[in-house]
C-alpha positions in Angstrom: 78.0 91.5 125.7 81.6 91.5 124.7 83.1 94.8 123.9 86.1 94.7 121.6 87.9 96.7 124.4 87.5 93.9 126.8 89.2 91.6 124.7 93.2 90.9 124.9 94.6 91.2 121.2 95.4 87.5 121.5 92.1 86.7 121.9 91.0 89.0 119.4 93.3 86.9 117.4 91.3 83.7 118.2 88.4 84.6 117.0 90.0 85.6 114.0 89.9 89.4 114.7 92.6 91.3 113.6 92.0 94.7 115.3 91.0 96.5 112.1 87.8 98.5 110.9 86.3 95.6 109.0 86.6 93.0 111.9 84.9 95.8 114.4 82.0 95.6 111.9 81.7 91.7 112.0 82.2 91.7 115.9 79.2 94.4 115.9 77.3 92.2 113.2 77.9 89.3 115.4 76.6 91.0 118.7 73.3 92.6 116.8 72.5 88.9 115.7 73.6 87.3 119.4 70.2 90.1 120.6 68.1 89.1 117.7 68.4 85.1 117.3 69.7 84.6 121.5 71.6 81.0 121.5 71.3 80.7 117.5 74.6 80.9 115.1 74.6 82.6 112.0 75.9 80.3 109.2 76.8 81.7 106.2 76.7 79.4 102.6 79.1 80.2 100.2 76.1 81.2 97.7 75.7 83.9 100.4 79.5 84.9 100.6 80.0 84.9 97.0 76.8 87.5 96.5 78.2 89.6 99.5 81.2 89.8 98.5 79.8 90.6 94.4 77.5 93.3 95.8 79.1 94.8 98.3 77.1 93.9 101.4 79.2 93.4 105.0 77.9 91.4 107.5 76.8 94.1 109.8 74.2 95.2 106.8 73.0 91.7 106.6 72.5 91.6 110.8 70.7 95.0 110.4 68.7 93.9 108.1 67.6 90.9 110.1 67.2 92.4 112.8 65.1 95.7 111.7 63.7 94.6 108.7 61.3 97.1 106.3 59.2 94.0 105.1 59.5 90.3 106.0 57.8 88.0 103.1 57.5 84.6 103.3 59.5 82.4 100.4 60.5 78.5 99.3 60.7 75.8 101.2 60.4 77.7 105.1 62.8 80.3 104.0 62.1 83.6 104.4 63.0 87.4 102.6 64.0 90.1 105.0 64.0 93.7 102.9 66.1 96.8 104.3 66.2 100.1 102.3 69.8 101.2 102.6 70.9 104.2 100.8 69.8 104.2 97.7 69.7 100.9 97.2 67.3 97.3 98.6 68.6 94.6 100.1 67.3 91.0 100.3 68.1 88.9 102.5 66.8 85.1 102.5 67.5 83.2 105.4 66.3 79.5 107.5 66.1 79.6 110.5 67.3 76.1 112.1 66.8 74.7 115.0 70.5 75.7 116.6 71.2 78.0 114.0 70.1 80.9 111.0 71.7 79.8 107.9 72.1 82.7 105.1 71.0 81.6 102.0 71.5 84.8 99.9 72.3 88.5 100.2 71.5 91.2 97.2 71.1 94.8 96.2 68.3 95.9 94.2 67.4 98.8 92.3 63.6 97.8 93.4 62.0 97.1 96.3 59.1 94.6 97.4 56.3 93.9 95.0 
């Protein structure tokens, strides 16, 4: 595992990590999904971003979610619907999983949870 520590700032700078809070929790959602999905990138779509960034979901809650789900379901076309309780709130995450890599289709909040 990489620590942020290890890391010389230029390097940090390479990966496009600027040494603040918010690129800590992309580093730590990058490492949770490096244990869960071992050799396999996570690709986000812009669908996905634009959601995120709409409901206010980080990548770190999106790797938590995928990696310790509350309920895993089945959907379209081999995707699949991961469910986290966070807070108050649900999220759902649908995702394919690829042969070299997890692509993110989608990311939400809901008021209500799994059927």
């Amino acid at each position: 595992m990489i620590c942020r520590n290890e890391l010389p700032r230029d390097k940090l700078r390479g990966i496009g990590l600027r040494g603040n809070k918010s690129s800590l929790y992309c580093l730590q959602a990058a490492r949770i999904c490096a244990i869960v999905f071992p050799m396999k990138t996570v690709k986000y779509t812009r669908h996905a971003k634009n959601r995120m960034r709409l409901h206010g979901i980080n990548e770190s809650d999106v790797a938590l979610a995928l990696d310790n789900p509350d309920l895993t379901e089945s959907s379209l076309e081999e995707r699949k619907n991961v469910w986290k309780k966070i807070s108050d709130r649900y999220l759902r995450v649908t995702y394919k999983e690829e042969k070299d890599r997890i692509l993110i289709i989608t990311a939400v909040k809901k008021k209500k949870g799994w059927r």
